[in-house]
N, CA, C and O atoms as a Maestro MAE file, in Angstrom:
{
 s_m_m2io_version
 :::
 2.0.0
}

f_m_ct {
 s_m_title
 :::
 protein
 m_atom[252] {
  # First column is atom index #
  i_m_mmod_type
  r_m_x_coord
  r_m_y_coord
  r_m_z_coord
  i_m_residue_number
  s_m_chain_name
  s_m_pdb_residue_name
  s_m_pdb_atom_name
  i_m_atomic_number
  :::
  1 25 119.613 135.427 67.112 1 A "UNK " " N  " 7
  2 3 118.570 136.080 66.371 1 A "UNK " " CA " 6
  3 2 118.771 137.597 66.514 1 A "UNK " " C  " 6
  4 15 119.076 137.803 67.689 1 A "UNK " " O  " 8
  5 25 118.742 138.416 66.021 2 A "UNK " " N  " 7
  6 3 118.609 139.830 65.575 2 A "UNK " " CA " 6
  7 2 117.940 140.446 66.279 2 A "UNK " " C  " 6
  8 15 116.768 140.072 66.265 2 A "UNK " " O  " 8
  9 25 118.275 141.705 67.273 3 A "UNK " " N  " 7
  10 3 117.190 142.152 67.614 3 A "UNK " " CA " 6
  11 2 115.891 142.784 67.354 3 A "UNK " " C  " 6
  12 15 114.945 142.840 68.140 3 A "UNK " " O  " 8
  13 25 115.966 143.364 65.885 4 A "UNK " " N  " 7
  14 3 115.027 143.847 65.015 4 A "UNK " " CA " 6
  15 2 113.631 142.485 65.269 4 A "UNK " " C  " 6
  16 15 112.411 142.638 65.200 4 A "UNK " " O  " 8
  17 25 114.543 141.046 65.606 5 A "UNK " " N  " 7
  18 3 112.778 139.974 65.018 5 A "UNK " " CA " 6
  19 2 112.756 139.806 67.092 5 A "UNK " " C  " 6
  20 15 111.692 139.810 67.711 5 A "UNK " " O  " 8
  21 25 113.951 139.697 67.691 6 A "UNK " " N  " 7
  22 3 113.490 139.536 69.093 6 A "UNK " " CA " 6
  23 2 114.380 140.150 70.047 6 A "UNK " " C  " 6
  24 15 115.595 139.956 70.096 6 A "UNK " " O  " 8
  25 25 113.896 140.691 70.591 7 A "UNK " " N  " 7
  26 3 114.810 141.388 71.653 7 A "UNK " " CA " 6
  27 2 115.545 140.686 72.512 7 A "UNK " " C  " 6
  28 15 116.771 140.577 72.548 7 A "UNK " " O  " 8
  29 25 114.437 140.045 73.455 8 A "UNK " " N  " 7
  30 3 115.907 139.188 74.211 8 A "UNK " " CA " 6
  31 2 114.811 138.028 74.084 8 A "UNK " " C  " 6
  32 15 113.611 138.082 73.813 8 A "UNK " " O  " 8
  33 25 116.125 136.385 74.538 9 A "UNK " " N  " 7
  34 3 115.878 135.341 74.745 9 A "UNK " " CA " 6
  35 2 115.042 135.194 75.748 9 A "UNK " " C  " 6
  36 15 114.816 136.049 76.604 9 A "UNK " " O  " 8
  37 25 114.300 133.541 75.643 10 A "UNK " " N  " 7
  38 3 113.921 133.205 76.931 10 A "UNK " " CA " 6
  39 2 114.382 131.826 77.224 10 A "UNK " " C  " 6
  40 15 114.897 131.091 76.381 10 A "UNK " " O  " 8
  41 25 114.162 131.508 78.499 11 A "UNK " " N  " 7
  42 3 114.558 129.816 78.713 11 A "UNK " " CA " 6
  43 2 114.407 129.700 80.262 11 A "UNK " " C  " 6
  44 15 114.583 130.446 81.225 11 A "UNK " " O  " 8
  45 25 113.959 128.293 80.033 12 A "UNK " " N  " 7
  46 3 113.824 127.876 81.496 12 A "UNK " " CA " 6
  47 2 114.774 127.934 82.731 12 A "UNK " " C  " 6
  48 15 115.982 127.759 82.577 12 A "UNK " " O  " 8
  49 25 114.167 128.208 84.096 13 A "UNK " " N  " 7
  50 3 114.703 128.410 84.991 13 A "UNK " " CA " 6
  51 2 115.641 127.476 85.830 13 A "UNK " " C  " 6
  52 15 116.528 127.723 86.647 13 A "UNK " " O  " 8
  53 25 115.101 126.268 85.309 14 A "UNK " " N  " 7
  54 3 115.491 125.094 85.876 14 A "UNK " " CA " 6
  55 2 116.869 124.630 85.547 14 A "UNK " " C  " 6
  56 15 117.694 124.226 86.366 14 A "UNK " " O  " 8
  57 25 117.075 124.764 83.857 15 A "UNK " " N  " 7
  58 3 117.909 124.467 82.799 15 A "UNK " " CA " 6
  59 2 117.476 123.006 82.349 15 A "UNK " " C  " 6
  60 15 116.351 122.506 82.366 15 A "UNK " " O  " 8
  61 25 118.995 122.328 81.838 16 A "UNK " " N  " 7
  62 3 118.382 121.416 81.181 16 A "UNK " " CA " 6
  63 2 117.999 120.153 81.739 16 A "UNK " " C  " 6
  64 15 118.792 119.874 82.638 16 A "UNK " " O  " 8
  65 25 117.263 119.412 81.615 17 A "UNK " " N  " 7
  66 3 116.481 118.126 82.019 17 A "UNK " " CA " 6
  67 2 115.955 118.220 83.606 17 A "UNK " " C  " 6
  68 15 116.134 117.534 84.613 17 A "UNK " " O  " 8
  69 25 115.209 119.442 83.284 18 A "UNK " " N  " 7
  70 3 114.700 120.208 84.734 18 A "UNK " " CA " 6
  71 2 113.372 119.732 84.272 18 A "UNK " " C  " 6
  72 15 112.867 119.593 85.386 18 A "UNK " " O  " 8
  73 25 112.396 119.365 83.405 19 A "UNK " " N  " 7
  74 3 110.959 118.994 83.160 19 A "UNK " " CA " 6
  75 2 110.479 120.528 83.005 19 A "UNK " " C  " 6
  76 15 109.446 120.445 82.340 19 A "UNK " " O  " 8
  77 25 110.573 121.053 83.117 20 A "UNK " " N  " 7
  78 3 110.374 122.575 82.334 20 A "UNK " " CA " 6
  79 2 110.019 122.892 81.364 20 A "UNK " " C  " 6
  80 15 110.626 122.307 80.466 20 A "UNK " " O  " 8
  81 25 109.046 123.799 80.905 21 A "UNK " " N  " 7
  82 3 108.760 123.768 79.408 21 A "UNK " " CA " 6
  83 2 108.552 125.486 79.293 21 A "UNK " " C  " 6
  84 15 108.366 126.050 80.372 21 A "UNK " " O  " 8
  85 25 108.567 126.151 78.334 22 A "UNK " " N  " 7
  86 3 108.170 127.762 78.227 22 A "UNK " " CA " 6
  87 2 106.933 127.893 77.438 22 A "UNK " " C  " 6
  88 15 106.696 127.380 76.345 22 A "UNK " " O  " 8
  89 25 106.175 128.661 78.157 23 A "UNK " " N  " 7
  90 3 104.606 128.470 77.545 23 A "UNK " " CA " 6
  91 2 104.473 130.039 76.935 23 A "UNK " " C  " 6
  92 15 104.928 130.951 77.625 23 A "UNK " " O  " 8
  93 25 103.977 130.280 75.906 24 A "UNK " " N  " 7
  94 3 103.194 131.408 75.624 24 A "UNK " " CA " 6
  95 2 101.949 131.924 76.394 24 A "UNK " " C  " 6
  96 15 100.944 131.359 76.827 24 A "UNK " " O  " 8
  97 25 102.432 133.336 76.405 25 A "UNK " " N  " 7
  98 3 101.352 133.603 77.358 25 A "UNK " " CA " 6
  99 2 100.017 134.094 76.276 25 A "UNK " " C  " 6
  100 15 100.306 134.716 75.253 25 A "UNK " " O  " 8
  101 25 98.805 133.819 76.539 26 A "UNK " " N  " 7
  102 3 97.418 133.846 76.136 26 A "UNK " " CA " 6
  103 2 97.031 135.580 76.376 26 A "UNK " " C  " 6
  104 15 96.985 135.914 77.560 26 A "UNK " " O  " 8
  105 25 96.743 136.726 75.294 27 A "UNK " " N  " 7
  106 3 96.531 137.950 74.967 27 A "UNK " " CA " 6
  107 2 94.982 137.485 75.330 27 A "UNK " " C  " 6
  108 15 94.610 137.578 76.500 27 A "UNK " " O  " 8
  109 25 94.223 137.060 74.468 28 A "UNK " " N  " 7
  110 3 92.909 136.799 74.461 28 A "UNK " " CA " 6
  111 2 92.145 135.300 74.023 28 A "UNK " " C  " 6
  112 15 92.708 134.266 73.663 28 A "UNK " " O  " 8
  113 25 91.148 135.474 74.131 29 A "UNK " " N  " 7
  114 3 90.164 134.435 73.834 29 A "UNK " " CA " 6
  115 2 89.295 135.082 72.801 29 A "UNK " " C  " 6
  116 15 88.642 136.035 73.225 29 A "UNK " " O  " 8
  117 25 89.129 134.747 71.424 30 A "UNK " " N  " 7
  118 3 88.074 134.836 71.026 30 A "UNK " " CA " 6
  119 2 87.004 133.868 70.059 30 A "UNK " " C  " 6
  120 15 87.506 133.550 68.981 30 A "UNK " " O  " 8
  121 25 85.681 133.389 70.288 31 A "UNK " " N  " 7
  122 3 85.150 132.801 70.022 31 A "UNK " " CA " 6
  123 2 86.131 131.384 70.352 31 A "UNK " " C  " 6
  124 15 86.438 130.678 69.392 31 A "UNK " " O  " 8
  125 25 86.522 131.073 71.510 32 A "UNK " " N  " 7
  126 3 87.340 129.415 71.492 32 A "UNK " " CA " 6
  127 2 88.778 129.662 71.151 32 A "UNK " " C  " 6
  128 15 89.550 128.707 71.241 32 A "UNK " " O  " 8
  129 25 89.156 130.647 70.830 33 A "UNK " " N  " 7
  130 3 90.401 130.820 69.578 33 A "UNK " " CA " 6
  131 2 91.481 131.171 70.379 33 A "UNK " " C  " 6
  132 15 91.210 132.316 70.742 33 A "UNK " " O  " 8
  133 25 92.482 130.872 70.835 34 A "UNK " " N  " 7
  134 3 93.291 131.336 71.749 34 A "UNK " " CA " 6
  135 2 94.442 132.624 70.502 34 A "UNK " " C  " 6
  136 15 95.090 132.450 69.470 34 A "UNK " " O  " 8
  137 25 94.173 133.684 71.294 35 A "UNK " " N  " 7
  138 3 95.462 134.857 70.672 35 A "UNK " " CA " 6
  139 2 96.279 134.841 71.144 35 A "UNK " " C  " 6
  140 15 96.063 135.316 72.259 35 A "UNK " " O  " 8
  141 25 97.949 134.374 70.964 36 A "UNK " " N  " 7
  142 3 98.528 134.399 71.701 36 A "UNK " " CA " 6
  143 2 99.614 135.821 71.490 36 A "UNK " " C  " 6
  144 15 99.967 136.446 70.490 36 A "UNK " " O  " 8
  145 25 99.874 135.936 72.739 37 A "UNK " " N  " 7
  146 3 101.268 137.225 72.903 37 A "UNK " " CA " 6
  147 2 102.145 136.944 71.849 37 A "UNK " " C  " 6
  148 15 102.633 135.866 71.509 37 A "UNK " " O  " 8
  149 25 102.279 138.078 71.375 38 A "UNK " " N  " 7
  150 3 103.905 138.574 70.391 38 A "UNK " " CA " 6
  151 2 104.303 139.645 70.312 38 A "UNK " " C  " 6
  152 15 103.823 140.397 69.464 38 A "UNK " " O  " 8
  153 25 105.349 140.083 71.201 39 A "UNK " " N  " 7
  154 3 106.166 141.514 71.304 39 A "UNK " " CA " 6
  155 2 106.988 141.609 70.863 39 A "UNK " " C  " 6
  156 15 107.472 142.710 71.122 39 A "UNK " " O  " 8
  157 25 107.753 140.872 70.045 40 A "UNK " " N  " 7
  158 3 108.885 140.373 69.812 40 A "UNK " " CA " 6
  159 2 109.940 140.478 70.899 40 A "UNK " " C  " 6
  160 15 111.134 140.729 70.732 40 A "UNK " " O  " 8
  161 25 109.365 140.269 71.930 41 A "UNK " " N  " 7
  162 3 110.248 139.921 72.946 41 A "UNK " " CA " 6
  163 2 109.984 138.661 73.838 41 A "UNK " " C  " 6
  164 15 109.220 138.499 74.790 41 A "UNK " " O  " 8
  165 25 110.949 137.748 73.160 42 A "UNK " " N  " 7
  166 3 110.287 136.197 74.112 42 A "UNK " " CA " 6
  167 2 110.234 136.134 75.789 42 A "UNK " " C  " 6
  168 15 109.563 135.343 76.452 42 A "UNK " " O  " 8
  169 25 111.066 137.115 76.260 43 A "UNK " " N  " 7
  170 3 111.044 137.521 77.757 43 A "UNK " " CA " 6
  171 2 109.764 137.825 78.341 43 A "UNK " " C  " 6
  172 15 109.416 137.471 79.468 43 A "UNK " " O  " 8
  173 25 109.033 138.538 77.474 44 A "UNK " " N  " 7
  174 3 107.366 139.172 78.189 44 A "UNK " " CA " 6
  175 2 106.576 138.126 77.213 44 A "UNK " " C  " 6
  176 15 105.361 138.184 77.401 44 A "UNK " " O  " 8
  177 25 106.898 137.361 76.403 45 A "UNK " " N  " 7
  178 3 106.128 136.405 75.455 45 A "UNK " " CA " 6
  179 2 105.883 134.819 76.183 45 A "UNK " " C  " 6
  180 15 105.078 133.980 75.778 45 A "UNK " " O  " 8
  181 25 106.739 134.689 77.269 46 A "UNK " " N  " 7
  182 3 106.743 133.492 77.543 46 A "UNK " " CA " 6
  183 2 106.924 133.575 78.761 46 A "UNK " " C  " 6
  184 15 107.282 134.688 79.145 46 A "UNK " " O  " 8
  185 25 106.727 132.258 80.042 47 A "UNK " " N  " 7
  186 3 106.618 132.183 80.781 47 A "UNK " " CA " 6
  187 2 107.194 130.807 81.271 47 A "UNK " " C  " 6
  188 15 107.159 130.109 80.258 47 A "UNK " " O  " 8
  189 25 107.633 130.162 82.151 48 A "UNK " " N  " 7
  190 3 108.657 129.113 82.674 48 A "UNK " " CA " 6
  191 2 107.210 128.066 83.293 48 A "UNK " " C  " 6
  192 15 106.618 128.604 84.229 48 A "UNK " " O  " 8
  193 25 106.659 126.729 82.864 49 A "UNK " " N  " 7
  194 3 106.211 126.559 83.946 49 A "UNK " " CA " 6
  195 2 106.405 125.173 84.264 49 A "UNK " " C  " 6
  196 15 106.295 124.401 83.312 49 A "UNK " " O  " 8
  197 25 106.678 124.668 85.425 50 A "UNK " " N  " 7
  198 3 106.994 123.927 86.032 50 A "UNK " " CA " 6
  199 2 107.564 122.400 85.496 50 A "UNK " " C  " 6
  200 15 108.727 122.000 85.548 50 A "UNK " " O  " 8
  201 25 106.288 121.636 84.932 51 A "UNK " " N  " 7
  202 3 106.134 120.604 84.421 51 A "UNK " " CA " 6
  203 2 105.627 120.714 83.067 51 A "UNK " " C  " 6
  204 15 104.552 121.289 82.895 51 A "UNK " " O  " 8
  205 25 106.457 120.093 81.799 52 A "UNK " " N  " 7
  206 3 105.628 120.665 80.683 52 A "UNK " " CA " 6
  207 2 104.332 119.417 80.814 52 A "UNK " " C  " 6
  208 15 104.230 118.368 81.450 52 A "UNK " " O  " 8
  209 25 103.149 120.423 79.525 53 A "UNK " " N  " 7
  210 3 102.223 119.977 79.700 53 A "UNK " " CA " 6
  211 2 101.804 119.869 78.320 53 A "UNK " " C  " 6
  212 15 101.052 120.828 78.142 53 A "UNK " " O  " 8
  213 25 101.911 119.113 77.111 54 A "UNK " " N  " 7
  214 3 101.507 119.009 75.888 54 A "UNK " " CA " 6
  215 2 100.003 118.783 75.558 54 A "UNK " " C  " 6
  216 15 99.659 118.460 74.421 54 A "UNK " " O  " 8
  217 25 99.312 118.919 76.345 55 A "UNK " " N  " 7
  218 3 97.577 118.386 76.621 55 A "UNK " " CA " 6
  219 2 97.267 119.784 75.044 55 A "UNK " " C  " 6
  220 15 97.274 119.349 73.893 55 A "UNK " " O  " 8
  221 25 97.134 120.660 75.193 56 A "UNK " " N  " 7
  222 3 96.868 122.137 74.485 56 A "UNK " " CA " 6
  223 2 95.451 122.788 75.034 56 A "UNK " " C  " 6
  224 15 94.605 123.467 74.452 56 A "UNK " " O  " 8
  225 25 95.557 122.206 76.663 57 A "UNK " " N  " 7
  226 3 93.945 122.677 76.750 57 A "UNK " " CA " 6
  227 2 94.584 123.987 77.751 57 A "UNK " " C  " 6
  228 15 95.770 124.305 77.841 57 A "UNK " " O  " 8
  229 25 93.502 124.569 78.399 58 A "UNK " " N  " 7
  230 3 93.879 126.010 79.277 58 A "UNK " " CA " 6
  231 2 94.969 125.814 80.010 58 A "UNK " " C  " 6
  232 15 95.950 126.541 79.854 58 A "UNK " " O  " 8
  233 25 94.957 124.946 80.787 59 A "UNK " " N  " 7
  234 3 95.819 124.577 81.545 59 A "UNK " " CA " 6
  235 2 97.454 124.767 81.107 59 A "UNK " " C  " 6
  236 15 98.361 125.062 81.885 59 A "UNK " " O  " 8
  237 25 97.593 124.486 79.483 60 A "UNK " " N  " 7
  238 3 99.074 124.434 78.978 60 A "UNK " " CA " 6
  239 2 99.541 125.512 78.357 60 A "UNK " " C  " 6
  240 15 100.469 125.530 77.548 60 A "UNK " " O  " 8
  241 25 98.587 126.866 78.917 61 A "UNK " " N  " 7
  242 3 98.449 128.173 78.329 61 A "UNK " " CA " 6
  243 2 99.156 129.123 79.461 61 A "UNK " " C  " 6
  244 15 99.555 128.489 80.437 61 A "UNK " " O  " 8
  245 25 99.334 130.257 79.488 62 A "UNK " " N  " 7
  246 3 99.130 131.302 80.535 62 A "UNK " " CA " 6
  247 2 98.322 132.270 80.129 62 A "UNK " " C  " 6
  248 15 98.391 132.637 78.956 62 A "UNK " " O  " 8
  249 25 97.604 132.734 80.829 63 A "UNK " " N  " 7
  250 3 97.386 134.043 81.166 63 A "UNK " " CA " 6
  251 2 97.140 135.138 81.540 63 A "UNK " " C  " 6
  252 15 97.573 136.113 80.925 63 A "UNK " " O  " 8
  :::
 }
 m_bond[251] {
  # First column is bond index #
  i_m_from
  i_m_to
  i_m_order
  :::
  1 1 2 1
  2 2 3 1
  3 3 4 2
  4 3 5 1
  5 5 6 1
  6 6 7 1
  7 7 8 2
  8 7 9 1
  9 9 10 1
  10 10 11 1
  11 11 12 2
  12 11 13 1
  13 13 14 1
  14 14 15 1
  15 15 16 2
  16 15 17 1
  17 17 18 1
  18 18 19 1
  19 19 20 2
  20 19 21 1
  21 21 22 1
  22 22 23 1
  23 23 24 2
  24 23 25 1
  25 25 26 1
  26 26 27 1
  27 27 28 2
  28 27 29 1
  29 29 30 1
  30 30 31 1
  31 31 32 2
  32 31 33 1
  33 33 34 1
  34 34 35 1
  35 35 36 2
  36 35 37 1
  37 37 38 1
  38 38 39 1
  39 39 40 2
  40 39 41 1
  41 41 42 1
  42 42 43 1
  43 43 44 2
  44 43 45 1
  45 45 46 1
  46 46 47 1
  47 47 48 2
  48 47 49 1
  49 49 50 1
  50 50 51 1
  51 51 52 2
  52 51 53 1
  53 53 54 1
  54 54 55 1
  55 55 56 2
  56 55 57 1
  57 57 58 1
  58 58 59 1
  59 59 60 2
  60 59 61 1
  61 61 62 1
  62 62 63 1
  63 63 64 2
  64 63 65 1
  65 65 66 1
  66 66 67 1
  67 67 68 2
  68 67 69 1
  69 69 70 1
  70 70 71 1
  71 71 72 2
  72 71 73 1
  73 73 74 1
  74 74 75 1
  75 75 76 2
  76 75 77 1
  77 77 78 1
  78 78 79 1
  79 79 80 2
  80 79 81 1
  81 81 82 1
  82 82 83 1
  83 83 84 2
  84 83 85 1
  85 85 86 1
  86 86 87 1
  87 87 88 2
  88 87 89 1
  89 89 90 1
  90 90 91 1
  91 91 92 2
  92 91 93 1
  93 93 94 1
  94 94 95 1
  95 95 96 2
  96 95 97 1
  97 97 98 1
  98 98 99 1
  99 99 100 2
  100 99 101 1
  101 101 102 1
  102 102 103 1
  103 103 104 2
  104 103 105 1
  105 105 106 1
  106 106 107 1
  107 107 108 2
  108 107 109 1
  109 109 110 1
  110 110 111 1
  111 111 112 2
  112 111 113 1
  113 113 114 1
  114 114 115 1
  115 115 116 2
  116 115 117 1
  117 117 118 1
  118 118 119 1
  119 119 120 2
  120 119 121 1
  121 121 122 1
  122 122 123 1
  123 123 124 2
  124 123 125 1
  125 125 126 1
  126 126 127 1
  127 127 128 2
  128 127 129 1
  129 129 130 1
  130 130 131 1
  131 131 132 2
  132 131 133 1
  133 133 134 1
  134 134 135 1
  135 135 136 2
  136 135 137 1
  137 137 138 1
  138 138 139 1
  139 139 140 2
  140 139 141 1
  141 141 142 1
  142 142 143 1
  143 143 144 2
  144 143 145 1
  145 145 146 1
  146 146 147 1
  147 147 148 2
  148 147 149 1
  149 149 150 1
  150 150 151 1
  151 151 152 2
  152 151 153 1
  153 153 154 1
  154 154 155 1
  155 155 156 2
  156 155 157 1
  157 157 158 1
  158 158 159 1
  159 159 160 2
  160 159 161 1
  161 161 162 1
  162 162 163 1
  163 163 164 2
  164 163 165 1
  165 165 166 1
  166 166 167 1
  167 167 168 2
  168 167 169 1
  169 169 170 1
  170 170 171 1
  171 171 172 2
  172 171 173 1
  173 173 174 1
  174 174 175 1
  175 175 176 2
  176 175 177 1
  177 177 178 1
  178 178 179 1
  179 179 180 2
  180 179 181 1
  181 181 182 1
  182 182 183 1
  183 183 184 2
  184 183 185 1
  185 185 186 1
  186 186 187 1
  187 187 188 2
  188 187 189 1
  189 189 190 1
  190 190 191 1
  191 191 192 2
  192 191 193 1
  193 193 194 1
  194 194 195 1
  195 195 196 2
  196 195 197 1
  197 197 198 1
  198 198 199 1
  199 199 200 2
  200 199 201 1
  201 201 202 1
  202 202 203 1
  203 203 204 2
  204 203 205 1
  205 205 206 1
  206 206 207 1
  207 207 208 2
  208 207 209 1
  209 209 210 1
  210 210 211 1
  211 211 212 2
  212 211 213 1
  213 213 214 1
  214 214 215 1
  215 215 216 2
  216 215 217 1
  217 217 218 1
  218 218 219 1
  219 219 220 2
  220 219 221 1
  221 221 222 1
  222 222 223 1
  223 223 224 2
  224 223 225 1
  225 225 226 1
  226 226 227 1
  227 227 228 2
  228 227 229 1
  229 229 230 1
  230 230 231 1
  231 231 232 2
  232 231 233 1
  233 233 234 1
  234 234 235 1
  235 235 236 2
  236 235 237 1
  237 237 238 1
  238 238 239 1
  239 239 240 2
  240 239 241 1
  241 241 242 1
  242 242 243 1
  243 243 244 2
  244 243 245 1
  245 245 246 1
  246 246 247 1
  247 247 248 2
  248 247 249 1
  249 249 250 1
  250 250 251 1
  251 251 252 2
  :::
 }
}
């Protein structure tokens, strides 16, 4: 990808078939509404965490 749309990559720490997932990190809350981060840099956009978690409740958020 171009750096003009993203600066640098991201990816899990673990690698592959580590159960790892990369979460967006959560800017704000408003009214229920989750805002999520976009810098166009997936490095400060995302975050490594442990076990993925497909639920979509707080928990599968950062922030």
């Amino acid at each position: 990808m171009p750096i003009s749309l993203d600066a640098t990559g991201a990816f899990v720490t673990g690698g592959q078939y580590s159960s790892q997932s990369l979460i967006r990190k959560i800017t704000k809350t408003v009214d229920g509404r989750r805002i999520l981060q976009d810098t166009n840099n997936s490095a400060n956009d995302f975050e490594t965490k442990t076990k993925a978690d497909p639920s979509k409740l707080d928990a599968s958020f950062s922030k």
